[in-house]
C-alpha positions in Angstrom: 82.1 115.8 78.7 84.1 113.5 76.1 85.4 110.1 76.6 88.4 110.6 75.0 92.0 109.6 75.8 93.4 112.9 75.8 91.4 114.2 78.4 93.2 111.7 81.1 96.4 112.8 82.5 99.5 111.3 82.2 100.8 109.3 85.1 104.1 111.3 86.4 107.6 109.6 87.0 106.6 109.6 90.8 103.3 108.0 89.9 104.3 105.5 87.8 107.2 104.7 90.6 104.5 104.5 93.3 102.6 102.6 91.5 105.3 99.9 90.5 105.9 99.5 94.5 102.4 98.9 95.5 102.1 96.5 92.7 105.1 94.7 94.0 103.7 94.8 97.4 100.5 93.1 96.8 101.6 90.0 94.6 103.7 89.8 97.7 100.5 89.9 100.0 99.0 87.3 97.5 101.9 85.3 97.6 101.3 85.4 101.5 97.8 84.6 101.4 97.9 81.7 99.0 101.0 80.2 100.7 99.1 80.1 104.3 95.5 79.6 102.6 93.7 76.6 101.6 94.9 74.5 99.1 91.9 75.4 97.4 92.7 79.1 97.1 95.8 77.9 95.0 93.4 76.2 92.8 91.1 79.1 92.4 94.4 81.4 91.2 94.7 78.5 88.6 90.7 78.1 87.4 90.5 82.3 87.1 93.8 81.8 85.3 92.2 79.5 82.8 88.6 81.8 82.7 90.6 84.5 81.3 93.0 82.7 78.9 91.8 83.1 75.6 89.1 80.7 74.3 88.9 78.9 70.7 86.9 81.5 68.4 87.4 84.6 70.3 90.9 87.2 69.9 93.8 86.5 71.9 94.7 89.7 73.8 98.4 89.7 75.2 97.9 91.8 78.4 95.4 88.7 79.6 97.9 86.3 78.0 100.4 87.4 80.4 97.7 88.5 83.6 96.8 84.9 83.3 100.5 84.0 83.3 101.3 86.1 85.9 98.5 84.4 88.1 99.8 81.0 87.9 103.4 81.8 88.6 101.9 84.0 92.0 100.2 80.6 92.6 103.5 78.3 92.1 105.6 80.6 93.9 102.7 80.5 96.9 103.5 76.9 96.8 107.3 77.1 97.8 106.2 79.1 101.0 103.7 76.3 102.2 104.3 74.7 105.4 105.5 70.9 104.5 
């Protein structure tokens, strides 16, 4: 068996369409959970954010940059939904 690239499939149109909804579907179910969790959930989002950021000596790589970007705006927009 190789490990090579070439012997994964493409994703299809309708796979790659599927795939964008059930993305959008769970930062909406994070967004839920961290808006009605603990305040320390929200903190959490922000500490794995930071773990994953690039560290001094080691080779930034942009899909973390913006994973870790991405987690911190979930977090903030959690915020707008807590109660008051």
């Amino acid at each position: 068996m190789s490990d090579s690239k070439s012997d994964v499939p493409s994703l299809t149109d309708a796979e790659l369409i599927h795939l964008r909804i059930r993305v959008i579907a769970l930062e909406n179910l994070v967004i839920a959970l961290l808006a009605d969790g603990p305040e320390r959930q929200s903190i959490l989002a922000h500490e794995m954010a930071a773990h994953i950021s690039p560290r001094p000596g080691y080779t930034p790589h942009a899909l973390t940059i913006q994973a870790a970007s991405l987690m911190i705006d979930l977090a903030k927009r959690a915020q707008s939904f807590r109660a008051a």
